[in-house]
N, C-alpha and C positions, 0 to 999 in steps of 0.2 A: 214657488209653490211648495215643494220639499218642508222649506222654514215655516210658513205657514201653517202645516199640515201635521207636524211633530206637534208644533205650539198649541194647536189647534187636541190635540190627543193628550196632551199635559193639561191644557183645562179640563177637557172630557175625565179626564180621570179622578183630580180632584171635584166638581161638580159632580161625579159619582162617588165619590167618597159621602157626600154632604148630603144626596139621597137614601142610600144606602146604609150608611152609617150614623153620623149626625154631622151636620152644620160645624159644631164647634169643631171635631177631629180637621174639618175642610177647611176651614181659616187656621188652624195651627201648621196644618203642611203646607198651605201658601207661604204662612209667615214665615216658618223655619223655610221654606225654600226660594224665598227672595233671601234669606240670609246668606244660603249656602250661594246661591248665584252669585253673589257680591266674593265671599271666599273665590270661588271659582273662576270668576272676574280677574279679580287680583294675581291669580297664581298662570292663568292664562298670559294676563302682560309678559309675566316674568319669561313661561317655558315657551307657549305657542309663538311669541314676538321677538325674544332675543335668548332662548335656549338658553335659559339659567335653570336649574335644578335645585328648588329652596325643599327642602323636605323640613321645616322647621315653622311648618304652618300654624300648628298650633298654637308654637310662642309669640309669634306677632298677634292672635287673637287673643288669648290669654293679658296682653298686652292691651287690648281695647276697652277689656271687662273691668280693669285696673284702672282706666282711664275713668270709667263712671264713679268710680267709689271716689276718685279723686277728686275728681268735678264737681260731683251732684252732692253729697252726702255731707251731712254738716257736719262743722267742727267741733275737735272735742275742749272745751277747755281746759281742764282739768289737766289732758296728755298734755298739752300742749306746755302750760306750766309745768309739769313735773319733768319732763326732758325734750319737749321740741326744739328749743334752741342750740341744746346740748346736738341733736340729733342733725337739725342742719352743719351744723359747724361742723360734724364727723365727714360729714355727705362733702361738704364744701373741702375738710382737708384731702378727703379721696381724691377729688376730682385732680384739686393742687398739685398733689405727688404724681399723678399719671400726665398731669401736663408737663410738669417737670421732668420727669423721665424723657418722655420725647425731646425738652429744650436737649437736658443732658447731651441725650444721644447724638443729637446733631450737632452741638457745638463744639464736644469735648473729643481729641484724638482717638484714632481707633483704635490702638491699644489702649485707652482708659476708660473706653465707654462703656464697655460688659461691667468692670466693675464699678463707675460711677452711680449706673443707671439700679445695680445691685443694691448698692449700698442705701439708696435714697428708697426705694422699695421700702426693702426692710426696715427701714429710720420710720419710713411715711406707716409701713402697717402696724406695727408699734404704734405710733403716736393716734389712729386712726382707732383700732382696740381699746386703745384707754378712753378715748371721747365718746365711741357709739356704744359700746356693752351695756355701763351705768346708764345713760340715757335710752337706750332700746328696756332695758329692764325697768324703770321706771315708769318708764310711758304703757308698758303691755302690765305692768300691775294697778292700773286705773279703771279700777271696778269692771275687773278681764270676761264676766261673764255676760255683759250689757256690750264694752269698749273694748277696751286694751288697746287701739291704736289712737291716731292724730285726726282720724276721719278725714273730710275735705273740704272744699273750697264753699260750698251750699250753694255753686251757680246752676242755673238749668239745666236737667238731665243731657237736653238737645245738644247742648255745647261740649257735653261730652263724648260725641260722636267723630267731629274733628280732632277733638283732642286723642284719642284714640288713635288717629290715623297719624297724626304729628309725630306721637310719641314710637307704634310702631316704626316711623319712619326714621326717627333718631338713632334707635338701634337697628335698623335696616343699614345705615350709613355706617355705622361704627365695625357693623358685621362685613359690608362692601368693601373700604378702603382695608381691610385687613386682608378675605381672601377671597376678592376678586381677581384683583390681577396674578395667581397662581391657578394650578388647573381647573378644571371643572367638578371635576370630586370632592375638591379641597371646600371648596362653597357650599355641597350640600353635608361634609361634616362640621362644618362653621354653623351652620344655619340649624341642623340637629343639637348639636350640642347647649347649642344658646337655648333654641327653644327647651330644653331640658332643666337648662341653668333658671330660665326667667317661671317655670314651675315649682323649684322647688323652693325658691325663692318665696314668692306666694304662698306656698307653703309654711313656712316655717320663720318669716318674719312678720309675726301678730302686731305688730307696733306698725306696720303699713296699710296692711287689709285685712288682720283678724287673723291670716292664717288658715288652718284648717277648722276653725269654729265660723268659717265662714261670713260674711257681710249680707244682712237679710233686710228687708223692709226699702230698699232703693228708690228714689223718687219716679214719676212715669209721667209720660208725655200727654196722655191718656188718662180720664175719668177713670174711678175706682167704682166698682161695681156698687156696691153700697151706696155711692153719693147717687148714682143712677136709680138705683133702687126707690129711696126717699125722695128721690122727684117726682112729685104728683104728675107734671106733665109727660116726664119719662113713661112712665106709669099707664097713663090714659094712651099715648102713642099705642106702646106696648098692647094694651088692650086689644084695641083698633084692631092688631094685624092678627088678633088671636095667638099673640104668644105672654107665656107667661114673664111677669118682670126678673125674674135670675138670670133666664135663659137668655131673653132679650138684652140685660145689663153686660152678659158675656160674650156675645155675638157683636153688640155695640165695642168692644173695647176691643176685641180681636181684628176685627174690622179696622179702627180706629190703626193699632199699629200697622196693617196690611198695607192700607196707605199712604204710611209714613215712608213705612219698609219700601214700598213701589216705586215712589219719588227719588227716593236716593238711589235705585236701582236703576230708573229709568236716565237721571243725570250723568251716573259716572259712566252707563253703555253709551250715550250722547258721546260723553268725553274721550269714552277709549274708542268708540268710531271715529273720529273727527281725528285722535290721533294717529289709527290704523293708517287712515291715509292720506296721512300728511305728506310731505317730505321727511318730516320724520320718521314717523314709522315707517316707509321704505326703507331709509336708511337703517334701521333698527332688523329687519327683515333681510336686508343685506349682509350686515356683520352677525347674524345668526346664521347664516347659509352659507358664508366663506368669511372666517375672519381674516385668513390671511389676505383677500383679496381687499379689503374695508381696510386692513392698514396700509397697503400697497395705495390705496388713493388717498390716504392721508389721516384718513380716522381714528379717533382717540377710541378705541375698543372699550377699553377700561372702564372711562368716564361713561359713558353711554352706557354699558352694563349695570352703573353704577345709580343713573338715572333710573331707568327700567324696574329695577330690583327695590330701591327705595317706592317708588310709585305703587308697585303689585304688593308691597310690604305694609304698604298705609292702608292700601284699598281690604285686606284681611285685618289690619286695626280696627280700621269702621262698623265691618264687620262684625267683629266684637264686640263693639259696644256699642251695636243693635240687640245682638242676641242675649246681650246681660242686662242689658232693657229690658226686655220681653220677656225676664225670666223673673226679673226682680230682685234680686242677687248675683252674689259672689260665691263660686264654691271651685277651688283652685284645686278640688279632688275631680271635680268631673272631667278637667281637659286632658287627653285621652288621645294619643298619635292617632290610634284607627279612625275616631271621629274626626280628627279636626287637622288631617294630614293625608293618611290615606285615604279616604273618603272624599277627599275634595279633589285630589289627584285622579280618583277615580271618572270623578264629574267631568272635570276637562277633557280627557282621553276620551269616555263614551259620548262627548256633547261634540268634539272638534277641534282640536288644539290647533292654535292662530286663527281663530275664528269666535271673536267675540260672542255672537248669537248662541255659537255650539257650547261654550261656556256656560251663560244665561241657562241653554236648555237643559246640560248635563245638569246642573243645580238642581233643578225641579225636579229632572226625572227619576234621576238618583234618588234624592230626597225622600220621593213619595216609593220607590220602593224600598229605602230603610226601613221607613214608619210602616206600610202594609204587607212586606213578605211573612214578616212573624204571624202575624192574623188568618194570611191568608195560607201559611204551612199548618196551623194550627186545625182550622176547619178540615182541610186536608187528609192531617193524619187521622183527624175522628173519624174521617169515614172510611177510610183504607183500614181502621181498624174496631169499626163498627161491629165487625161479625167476630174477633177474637172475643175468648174468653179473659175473663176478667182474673188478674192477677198473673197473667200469659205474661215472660221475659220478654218476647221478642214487642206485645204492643206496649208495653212500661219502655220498652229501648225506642219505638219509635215515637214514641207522645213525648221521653224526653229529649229527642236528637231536635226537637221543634228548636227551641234556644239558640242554634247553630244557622239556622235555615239560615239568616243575613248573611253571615258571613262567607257561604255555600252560595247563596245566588250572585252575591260582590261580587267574587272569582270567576262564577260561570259566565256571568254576563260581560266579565274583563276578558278572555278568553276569548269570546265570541266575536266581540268587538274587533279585537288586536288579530281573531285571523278573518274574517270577513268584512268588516270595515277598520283598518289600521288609521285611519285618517279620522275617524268619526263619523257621528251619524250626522254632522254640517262638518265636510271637510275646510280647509281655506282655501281659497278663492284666491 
């Protein structure tokens, strides 16, 4: 009843948004908070199921949004002739030298392996510098204000959602087997660090995704407002219900992601229940509650860590490359730790950490007070300072402390939670 009853007060609140305010605002915070659910999803596997601490949430999203430009967006040919070949072959020698490195390491004595593995480094970034610079520089000067990069594959936006979570997943593993099996710390300065790395990345190589002039125009799952618009029958529906065709065309396409967004939300909660209580996730629930005891009966701690972290790593991919659907674009300025780290961390803790549902729920409920604390601080202070005079310090100090309100009620409502319900408001079960 509890779960019911929260759930039940997250609709009520968006459906008052959508009276109160408008329709559109109420399908954007459903939408952005089936996204945030799915982050929150994700990051729950990891902490609430096997106590891994990924603070690097960002970069595995950032990581999904990458995944659309890659998939959806057509290629360039022009980049592609003046250095894509050039640019695989760079990509390809990298790879080469870091495999070799590892042969190195393990094959060659231990006194010669620091400097083997040195030496072929340095040989390989060399030889890796002379192939990709001329080729990155070629490809980002391909009429840079329209292009600059290689663009992508031109498959359906759709299929770029798994690929998202693939590719999250690829460097979730490469992040795992390095440091996992050292402390617990050590993983969420791995998991920062990277998500730092795989931003400014995005940043600053135009010849992949534009860079900081951003990827705009992205294909959609979903009618374009305008095609809605110019349909007579769109048109007469619209009529029908008394509403006008803009408004109707926008509500239609909001809608339209809502229940994409839902679908996938409703599958992987399927999937992480079904896992919750498997015998696997007991077991997984076990080596987070005593690891020493889970090796004592025989358990690869590691590998299982290793699983977990990859899975919660895809499941914020996905995520991703939902939300850079739904936005339309690429903009590798706007990922932002507070948004897409602590915010989502935030979700789990006030939803119920090892508790699926509480996860689900933190998403929405967070969410919607992201989007309404400012509005609702805003009306606030005009009336607490309705009766000041005008040009008064103190009502200028308090109309502009509004800005802050979010990240003022974050903390208060973190606070609350952690000393009145430490477990959540759905504990586990």
């Amino acid at each position: 009843m509890r779960t019911l009853a929260l759930f039940a007060l997250v609709a009520a609140l968006i459906l008052g948004t959508g009276l109160l305010q408008s329709w559109n605002s109420a399908l954007l915070i459903l939408n952005m908070g089936l996204v945030s659910a799915v982050m929150a999803l994700g990051v729950n596997l990891q902490w609430g199921l096997a106590g891994l601490f990924n603070v690097g949430v960002m970069g595995f999203v950032a990581l999904g949004g990458l995944a659309v430009v890659l998939t959806s967006t057509a290629p360039v040919p022009e980049a592609w002739a003046a250095g894509g070949p050039r640019l695989l072959a760079a990509l390809g020698c990298g790879v080469a030298v870091i495999a070799g490195a590892v042969l190195v390491w393990r094959r060659l004595p231990k006194r010669l392996r620091g400097w083997g593995v040195t030496a072929l480094l340095v040989a390989g970034f060399f030889v890796y510098r002379a192939l990709f610079d001329p080729a990155a520089t070629a490809v980002e000067a391909v009429n840079p204000a329209a292009t600059g990069y290689l663009g992508g594959l031109g498959l359906p936006v759709l299929l770029a959602w798994p690929v998202g979570g693939l590719l999250a997943a690829a460097v979730a593993w490469a992040i795992g087997k390095t440091a996992l099996g050292l402390r617990s710390d050590y993983l969420a300065i791995a998991t920062l660090g990277i998500a730092e790395i795989i931003i400014a990345v995005l940043k600053n190589e135009d010849w992949l995704a534009r860079g900081v002039k951003n990827v705009t125009g992205l294909p959609r799952p979903v009618p374009y407002e305008i095609d809605l618009q110019q349909d007579p029958g769109f048109v007469a529906r619209a009529a029908d219900l008394g509403i006008d065709p803009t408004t109707a065309s926008t509500l239609t396409v909001k809608l339209g992601y809502g229940l994409l967004f839902a679908a996938v939300l409703v599958l992987l909660l399927v999937l992480a229940q079904l896992a919750l209580n498997s015998p696997w996730g007991r077991m997984m629930r076990a080596i987070r509650d005593n690891e020493t005891a889970a090796r004592a009966m025989g358990k690869d701690v590691t590998a299982r860590h290793l699983q977990i972290f990859i899975l919660g790593s895809a499941l914020c991919g996905i995520a991703g490359a939902m939300m850079t659907t739904l936005d339309g674009q690429l903009t590798p300025g706007t990922y932002q730790p507070l948004r897409y780290t602590f915010l989502i961390w935030v979700m789990v803790i006030v939803g119920g950490s090892g508790n699926n549902f509480g996860a689900v729920l933190g998403g929405f409920l967070i969410w919607f007070l992201w989007v309404q604390v400012e509005p609702i601080g805003q009306a606030l202070m005009a009336g607490l300072t309705a009766g000041m005079a005008d040009g008064s310090w103190l009502k200028a100090h308090l109309l502009d402390s509004v800005q802050h309100m979010r990240l003022l009620t974050m903390g208060v409502i973190l606070l609350l939670v952690l000393r009145f319900a430490p477990r959540g408001l759905l504990p586990e079960r």
